[in-house]
Structure formats: C-alpha cells, structure tokens
C-alpha positions as CSV (number, residue, x, y, z in Angstrom):
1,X,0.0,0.0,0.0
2,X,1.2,3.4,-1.0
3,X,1.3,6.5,1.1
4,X,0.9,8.7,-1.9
5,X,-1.9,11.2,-2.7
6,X,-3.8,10.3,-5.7
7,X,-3.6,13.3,-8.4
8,X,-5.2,13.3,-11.6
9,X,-3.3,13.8,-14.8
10,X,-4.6,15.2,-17.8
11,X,-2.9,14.4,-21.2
12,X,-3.2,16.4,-24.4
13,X,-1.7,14.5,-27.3
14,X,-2.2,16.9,-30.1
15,X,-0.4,15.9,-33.4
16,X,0.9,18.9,-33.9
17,X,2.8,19.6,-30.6
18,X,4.3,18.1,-27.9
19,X,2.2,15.8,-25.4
20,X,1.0,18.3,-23.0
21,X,0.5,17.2,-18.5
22,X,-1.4,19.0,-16.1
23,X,-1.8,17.3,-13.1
24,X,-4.6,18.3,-10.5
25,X,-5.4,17.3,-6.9
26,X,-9.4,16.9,-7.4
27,X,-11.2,14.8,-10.1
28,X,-13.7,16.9,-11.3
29,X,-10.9,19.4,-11.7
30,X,-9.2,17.3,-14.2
31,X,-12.4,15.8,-15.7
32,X,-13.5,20.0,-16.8
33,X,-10.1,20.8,-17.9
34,X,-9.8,17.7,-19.7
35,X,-13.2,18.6,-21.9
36,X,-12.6,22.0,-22.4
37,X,-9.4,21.1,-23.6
38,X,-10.8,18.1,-25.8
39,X,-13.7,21.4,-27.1
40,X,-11.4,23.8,-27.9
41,X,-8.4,21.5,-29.4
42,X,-11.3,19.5,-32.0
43,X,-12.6,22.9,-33.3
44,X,-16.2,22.1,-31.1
45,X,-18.3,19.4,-29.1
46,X,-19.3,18.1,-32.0
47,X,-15.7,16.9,-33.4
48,X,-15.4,15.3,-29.7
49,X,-16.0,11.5,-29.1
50,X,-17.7,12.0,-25.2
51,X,-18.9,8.2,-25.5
52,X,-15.1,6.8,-26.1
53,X,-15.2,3.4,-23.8
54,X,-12.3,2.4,-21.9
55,X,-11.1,-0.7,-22.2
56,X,-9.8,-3.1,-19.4
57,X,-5.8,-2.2,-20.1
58,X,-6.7,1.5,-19.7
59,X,-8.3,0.9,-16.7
60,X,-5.7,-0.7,-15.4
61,X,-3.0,1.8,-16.3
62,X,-4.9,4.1,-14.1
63,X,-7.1,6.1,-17.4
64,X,-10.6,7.5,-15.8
65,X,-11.2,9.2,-19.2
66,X,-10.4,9.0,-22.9
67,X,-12.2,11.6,-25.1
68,X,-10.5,10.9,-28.8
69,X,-11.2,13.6,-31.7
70,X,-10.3,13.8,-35.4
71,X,-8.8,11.2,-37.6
72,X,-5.5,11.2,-36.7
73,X,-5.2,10.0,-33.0
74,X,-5.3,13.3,-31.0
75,X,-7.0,12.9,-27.6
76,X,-7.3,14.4,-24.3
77,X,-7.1,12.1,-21.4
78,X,-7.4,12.0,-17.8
79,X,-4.9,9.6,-15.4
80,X,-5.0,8.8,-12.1
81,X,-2.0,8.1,-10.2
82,X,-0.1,8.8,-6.9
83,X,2.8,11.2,-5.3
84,X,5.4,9.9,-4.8
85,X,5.6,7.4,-7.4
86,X,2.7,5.1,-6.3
87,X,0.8,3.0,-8.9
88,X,-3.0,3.5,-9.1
C-alpha cells in the first residue's frame, strides 16, 4: 500500500505539438479541464467522441477518461496516479 496522494493527470496528445501534462489534486478538476481542452483543441463538441469506452488495459493503467477527436489520434485524457511514485 502506497502512502501517496492520488492526483489526476490530464494528457493532451495533439499531433501537432508536444504531449502536453497538467496534473490536479481533485477529479472533477481534471475531468473539466480535460473537456474544455478536448472542445477547444477538436474545433467544437461536435468533433469530440464523449462516449469513447475504456477498455480493461486502460483501466488498469490508471485512465478515468479517454475523449479521442479527429482522424489522426489526438485525444485528451485523464490519469489517475499517486505522489510519490505510487501505482493506481
């Protein structure tokens, strides 16, 4: 058992820049900044899949959400994980 915190990562993996990390202390933090990131990034909510399923391997690596847009892989992403180097 891990003494960590758990924080809340979210990922932006936008072709056309470098993988971006903001890490937050509360869920729904994360969870907001994760879809106005996934809004503004596709062009609008429409471009946005908000239904993206997780599958059991994501789960496991800790992903709480997946919200994939466009045709070429980009995504926005939300982790959870612990200080300190603790594993979800």
């Amino acid at each position: 058992m891990s003494n960590g915190a758990d924080i809340w990562i979210v990922l932006v993996e936008e072709r056309h820049a470098d993988v971006q990390a903001i890490p937050f202390s509360r869920a729904a933090d994360a969870v907001a900044t994760a879809q106005r990131e996934a809004t503004e990034n596709a062009g609008g909510p429409g471009d946005v899949k908000w239904d993206a399923e997780l599958n059991q391997d994501m789960r496991d690596g800790g992903w709480v959400l997946y919200l994939p847009y466009g045709t070429e892989g980009d995504c926005v992403r939300v982790i959870r994980r612990q200080m300190d180097g603790g594993q979800p």
